[in-house]
C-alpha positions in Angstrom: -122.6 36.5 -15.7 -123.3 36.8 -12.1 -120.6 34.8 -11.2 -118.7 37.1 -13.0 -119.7 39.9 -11.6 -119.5 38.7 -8.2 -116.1 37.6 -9.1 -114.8 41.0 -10.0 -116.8 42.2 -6.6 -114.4 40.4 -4.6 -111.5 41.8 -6.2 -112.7 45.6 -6.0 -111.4 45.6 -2.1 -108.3 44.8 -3.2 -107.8 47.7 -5.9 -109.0 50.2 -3.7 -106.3 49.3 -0.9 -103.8 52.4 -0.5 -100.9 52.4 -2.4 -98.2 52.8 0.9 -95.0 54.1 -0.8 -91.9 51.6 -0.7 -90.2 54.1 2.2 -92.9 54.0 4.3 -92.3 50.1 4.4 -88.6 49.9 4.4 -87.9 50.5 8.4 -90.3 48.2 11.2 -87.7 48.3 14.1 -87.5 50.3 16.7 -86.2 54.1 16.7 -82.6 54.2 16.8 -79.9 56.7 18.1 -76.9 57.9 16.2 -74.1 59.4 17.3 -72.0 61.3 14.7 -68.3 62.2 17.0 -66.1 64.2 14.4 -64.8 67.7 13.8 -65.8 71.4 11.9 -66.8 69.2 8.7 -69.8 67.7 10.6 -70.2 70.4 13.6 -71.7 72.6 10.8 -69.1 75.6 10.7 -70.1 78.5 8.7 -73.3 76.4 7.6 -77.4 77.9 8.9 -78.7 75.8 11.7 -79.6 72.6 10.2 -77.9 72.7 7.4 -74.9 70.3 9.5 -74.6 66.5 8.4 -76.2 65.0 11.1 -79.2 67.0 10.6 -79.4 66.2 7.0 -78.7 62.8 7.0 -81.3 62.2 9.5 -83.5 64.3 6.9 -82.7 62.0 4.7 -83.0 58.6 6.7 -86.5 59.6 7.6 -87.5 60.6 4.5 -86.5 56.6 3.3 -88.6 55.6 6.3 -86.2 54.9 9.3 -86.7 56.0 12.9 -84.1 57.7 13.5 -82.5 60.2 15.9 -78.6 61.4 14.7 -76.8 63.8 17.3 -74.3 66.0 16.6 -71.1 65.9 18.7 -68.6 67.3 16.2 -66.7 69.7 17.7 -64.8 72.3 15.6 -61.1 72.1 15.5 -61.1 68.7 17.2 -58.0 66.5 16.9 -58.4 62.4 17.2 -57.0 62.9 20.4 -59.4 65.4 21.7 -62.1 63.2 20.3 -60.8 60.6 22.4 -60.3 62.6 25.5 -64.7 63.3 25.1 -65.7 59.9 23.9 -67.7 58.9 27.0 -69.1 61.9 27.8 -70.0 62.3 23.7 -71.4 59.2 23.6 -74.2 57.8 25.9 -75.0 54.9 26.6 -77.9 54.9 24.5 -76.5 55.0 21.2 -77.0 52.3 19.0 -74.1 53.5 16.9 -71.6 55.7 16.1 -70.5 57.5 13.1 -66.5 58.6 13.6 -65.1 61.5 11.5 -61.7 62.1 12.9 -58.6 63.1 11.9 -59.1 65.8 9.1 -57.3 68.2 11.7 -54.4 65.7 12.9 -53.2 65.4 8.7 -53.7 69.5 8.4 -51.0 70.3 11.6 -48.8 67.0 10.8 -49.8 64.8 13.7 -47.8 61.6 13.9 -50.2 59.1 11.7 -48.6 56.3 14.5 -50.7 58.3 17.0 -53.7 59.3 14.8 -54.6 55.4 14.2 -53.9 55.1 17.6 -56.4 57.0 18.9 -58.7 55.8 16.3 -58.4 52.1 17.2 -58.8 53.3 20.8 -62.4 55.1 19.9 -63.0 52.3 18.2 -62.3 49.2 20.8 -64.0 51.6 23.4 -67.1 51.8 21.4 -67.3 47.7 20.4 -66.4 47.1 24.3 -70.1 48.8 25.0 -71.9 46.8 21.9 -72.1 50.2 20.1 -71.7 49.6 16.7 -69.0 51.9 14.5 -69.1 53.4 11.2 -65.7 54.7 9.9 -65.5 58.2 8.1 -62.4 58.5 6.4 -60.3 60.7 5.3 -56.8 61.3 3.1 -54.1 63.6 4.0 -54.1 67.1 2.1 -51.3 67.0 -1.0 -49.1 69.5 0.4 -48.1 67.1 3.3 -46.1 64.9 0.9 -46.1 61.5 -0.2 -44.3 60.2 2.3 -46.9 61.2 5.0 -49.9 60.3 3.4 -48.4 56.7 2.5 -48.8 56.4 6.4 -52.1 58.3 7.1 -54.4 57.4 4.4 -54.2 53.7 5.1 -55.1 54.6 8.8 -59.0 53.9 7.7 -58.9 50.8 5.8 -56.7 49.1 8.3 -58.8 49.8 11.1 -62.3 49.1 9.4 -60.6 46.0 8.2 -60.0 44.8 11.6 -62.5 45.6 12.9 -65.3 44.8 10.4 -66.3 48.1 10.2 -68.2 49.4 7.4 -66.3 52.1 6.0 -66.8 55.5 4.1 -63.1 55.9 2.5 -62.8 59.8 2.1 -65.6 61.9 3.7 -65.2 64.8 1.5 -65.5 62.9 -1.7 -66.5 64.9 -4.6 -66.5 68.2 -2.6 -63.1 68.5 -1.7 -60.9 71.2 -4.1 -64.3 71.8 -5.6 -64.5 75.4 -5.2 -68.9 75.1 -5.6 -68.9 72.9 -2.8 -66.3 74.6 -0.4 -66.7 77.8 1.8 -64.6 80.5 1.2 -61.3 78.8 3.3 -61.3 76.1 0.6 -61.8 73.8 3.0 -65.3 73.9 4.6 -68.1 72.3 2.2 -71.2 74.8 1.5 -74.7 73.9 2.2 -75.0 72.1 -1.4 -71.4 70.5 -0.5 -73.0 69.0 2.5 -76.1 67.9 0.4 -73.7 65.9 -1.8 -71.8 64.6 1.1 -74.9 63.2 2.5 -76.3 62.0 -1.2 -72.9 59.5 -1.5 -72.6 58.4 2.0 -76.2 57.6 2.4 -76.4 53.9 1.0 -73.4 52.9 3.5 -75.6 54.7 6.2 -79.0 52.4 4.8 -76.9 49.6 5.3 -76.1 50.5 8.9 -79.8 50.6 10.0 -80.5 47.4 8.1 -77.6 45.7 10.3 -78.9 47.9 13.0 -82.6 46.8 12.5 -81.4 42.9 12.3 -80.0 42.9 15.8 -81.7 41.2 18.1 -83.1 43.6 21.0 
């Protein structure tokens, strides 16, 4: 019996160790920096402070348990091109990676999709040339531009993250967009709870970035 006892001693250490949540153990690398380089839909027009998608989806990333810092540098009414045109300055060079949401505004005034992708692979190249990694936001050209247009625009994304090995998000505004809930009152904006749902469906492609992230060797 007092083996027994003594037995069940040993074990009482090991029941009264803290239960550590499965988040809290999900991220041991070091802190990393994104950079998320897009438009109005990110910037956070018409949205409180914080209320932005970098600023949630860092919420969200730290709640999981990743270091994280994600900086805004979306710039309302930005174009591919003028996205371009900022990239270095954007983008420092202590970014581990970069989240690109371009393009929304080149579909809405008809930009050529020949130049769209082109500035879009030149963001891209840019970025791998400085061992910054790339996640592609995309997007899908609005209905009223035609068929013929979007036949050329939409596969913009794929292609590139295809080429690239990038991982990609096909449509950022998935589920939100023509949802009049989840859109401000120019239809075109998403709402704070759009955001929220943004953020919800693009979080397990943004998990897998820190996991790649976290696997690099420093």
């Amino acid at each position: 019996m007092k083996q027994v006892f003594a037995s069940l001693a040993l074990l009482v250490p090991v029941f009264l160790l803290p239960v550590i949540p499965v988040s809290a153990q999900v991220n041991t690398c070091e802190p990393k920096k994104i950079v998320v380089l897009g438009d109005s839909l990110v910037a956070g027009y018409g949205l409180a402070p914080g209320e932005a998608f970098p600023e949630k989806l860092q919420e969200m990333l730290v709640e999981n348990g990743y270091s994280v810092e994600i900086v805004n540098a979306g710039v309302s009414g930005d174009t591919s091109t003028a996205g371009l045109a900022r990239l270095d300055w954007s983008v420092g060079d202590d970014a581990d990676a970069v989240i690109v949401e371009l393009g929304a505004n080149d579909a809405l005034r008809g930009i050529s999709p020949q130049l769209t992708g082109d500035n879009l692979e030149a963001i891209v190249s840019r970025l791998k040339e400085r061992d910054i990694e790339v996640v592609l936001a995309g997007m899908l050209a609005p209905p009223n531009m035609g068929s013929a247009y979007a036949d050329k625009f939409n596969p913009i994304y794929p292609d590139l993250a295809g080429e690239y090995d990038l991982l990609l998000y096909p449509f950022f505004l998935d589920g939100v967009a023509a949802n009049e809930a989840l859109n401000q009152d120019d239809g075109m904006h998403p709402t704070a709870d759009g955001v929220k749902l943004i953020v919800e469906r693009f979080f397990p492609l943004a998990e897998a970035m820190m996991k790649s992230l976290c696997t690099q060797p420093s």
